[in-house]
N, C-alpha and C positions, 0 to 999 in steps of 0.2 A: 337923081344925080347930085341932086347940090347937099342932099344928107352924105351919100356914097364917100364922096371925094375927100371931108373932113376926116372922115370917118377911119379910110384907108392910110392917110397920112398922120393919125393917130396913132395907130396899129403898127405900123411902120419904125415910130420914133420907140411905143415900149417895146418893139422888139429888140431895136437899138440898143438900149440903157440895160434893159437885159441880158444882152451878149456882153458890154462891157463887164457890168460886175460879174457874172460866170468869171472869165477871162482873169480877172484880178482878185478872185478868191483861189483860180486855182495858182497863180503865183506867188502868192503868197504863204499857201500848202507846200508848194514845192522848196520854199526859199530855207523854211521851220524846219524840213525833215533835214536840210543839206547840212543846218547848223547841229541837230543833235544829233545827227552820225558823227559828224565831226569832233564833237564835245566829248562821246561817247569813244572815241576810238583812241583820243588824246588822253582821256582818264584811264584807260585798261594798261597805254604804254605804261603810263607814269608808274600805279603799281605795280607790274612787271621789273621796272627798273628796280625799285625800291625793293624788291623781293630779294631779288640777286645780290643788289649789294648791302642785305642784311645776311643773308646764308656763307657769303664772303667773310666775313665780321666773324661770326660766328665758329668757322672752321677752323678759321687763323685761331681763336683764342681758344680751341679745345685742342688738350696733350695727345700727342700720339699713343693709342692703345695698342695696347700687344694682343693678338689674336686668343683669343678664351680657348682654355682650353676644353676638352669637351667633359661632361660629364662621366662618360664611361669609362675617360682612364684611369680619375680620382679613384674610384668605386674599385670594388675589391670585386674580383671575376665569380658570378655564381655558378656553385657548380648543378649539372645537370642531371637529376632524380630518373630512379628507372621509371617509373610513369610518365614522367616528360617527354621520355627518348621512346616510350611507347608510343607517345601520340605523336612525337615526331613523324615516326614510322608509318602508322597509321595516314597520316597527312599525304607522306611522301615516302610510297612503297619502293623508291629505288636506296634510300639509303639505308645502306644495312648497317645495323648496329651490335658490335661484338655480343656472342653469346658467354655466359659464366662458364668456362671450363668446371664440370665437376669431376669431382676425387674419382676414379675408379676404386667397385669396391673389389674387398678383396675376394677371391675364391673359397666357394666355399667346399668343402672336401665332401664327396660323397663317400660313404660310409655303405660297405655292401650291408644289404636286411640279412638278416640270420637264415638259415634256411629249417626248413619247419619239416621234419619226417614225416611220412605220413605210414602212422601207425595204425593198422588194424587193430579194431575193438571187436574181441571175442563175441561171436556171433549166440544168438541166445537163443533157446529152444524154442521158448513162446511165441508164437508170431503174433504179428500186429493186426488188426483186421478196420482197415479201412472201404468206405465207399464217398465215391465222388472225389477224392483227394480229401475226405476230411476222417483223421482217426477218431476212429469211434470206441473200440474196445484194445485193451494194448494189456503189455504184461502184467502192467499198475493195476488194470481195473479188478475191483474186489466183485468177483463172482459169488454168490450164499451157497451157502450148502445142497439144497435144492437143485438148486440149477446144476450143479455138478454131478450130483448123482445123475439127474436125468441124461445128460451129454456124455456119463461114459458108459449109455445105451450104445451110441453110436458108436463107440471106437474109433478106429480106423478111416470110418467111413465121413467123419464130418470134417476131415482134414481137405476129401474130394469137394466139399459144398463150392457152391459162391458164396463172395463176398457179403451180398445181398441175405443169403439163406442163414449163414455164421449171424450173422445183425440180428435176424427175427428170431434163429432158437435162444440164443442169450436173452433175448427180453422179455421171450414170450413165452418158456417152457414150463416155467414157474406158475406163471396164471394159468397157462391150459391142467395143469395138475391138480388147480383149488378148482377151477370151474367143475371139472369131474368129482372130486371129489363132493359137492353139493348136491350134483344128481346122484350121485353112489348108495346105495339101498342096500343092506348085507341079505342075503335071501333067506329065508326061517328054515327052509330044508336045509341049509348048512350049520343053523345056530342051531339047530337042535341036533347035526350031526358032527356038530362040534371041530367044522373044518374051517383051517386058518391057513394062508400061504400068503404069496404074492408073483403074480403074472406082468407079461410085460406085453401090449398092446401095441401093435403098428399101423399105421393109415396114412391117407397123403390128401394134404388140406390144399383148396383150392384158392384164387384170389377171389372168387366170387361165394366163399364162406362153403361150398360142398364138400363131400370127403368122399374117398373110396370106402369099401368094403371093411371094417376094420378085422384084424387077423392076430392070433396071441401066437407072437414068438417065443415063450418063453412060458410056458404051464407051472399053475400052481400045485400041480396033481388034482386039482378037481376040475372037473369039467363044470360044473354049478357054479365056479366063483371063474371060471374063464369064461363062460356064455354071458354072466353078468356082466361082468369089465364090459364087453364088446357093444351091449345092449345098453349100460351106460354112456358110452361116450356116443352115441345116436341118438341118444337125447339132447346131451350138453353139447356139440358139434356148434349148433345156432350161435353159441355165445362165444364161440372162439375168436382171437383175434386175428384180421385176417393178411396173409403174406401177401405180397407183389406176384408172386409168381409162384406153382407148386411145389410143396414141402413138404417132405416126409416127418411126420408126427413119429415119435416113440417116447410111451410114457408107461411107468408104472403106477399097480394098483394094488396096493396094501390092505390086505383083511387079517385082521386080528380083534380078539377078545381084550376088553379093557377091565 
């Protein structure tokens, strides 16, 4: 007790002295802020004032100006390119922009075409002998000698031909006449009985190279040099060229002394 009681009444007094100074530091915080808001508020009038009545000064002593005028009236007006007013348009599809009136041209005069007779061109004996639509043999074409003899065996009769059949004797009447005559043998019973003619042979060649029977339309007066002709051409038959389709063969066979 007798430590306690000093002890307490110690305790008591720094509490004391410690609440004063708190107490009088915060008064003194509060007394410093009052002064520099105050200082602070008195210094912002001041230059406030001072502003005003320098902008005052200032306006008094500058002349009355006359409004500028603008630049775009000085300037001389540009005029507007047809590309411009393209992209104008382009921009803004409602404004229409005049199109160039062009010139009408003038008319031109139709002139009637001539009119073109249509004249017949004299029709010509020879006929033309086409297959497939492609000419093959025509008035032009030069036929040998040969070949003519043997086609005016036929007469009459190779006007009837086909197309087809006209093609093969023109090409091929000529070779069938050397092929026989290679096989052609004169027979010794006539050389020595000293007979000379010429027969004319008929047969009908196959497309598979056979032939009929062959038969002498036209006698030599020998029977010996028309059995031969006939007996000839059964040998050379194999080598003949062969048609599309069958074709009456007629060919002559010439015996003579050289």
């Amino acid at each position: 007790m007798k430590f306690f009681v000093p002890f307490f009444i110690s305790l008591l007094i720094h509490i004391g002295l410690f609440f004063c100074f708190f107490v009088f530091e915060k008064v003194e915080t509060t007394n410093q802020d009052k002064t520099t808001n105050n200082s602070v508020v008195r210094l912002v009038k001041l230059l406030q004032n001072e502003k005003q009545e320098l902008n005052k000064e200032q306006t008094q002593k500058l002349p009355k100006q006359q409004p500028a005028q603008s630049q775009n009236d000085n300037q001389p007006k540009k005029q507007v390119t047809q590309t411009q007013k393209e992209i104008i348009k382009e921009l803004n599809p409602l404004v229409d922009i005049p199109k160039k009136v062009q010139a009408e041209e003038p008319i031109k005069q139709i002139q009637p075409e001539p009119k073109v007779l249509n004249v017949e061109k004299p029709k010509d004996v020879a006929k033309d002998i086409k297959i497939d639509n492609k000419q093959v043999v025509t008035k032009d074409t030069k036929i040998d000698n040969i070949t003519k003899s043997y086609l005016e065996l036929y007469k009459d009769d190779f006007d009837t031909f086909s197309e087809e059949t006209k093609v093969y004797l023109l090409k091929n009447l000529k070779d069938i006449g050397f092929i026989t005559e290679r096989y052609l043998i004169y027979p010794h019973l006539s050389i020595d009985a000293k007979q000379q003619g010429l027969n004319v042979i008929e047969f009908w060649l196959y497309p598979d190279g056979k032939i009929s029977k062959p038969k002498t339309i036209k006698s030599s007066s020998y029977f010996l040099l028309d059995d031969n002709s006939e007996e000839t051409i059964m040998k050379a038959y194999r080598d003949y060229p062969r048609p599309q389709k069958p074709t009456v063969i007629r060919i002559y066979v010439k015996y003579k002394f050289i």
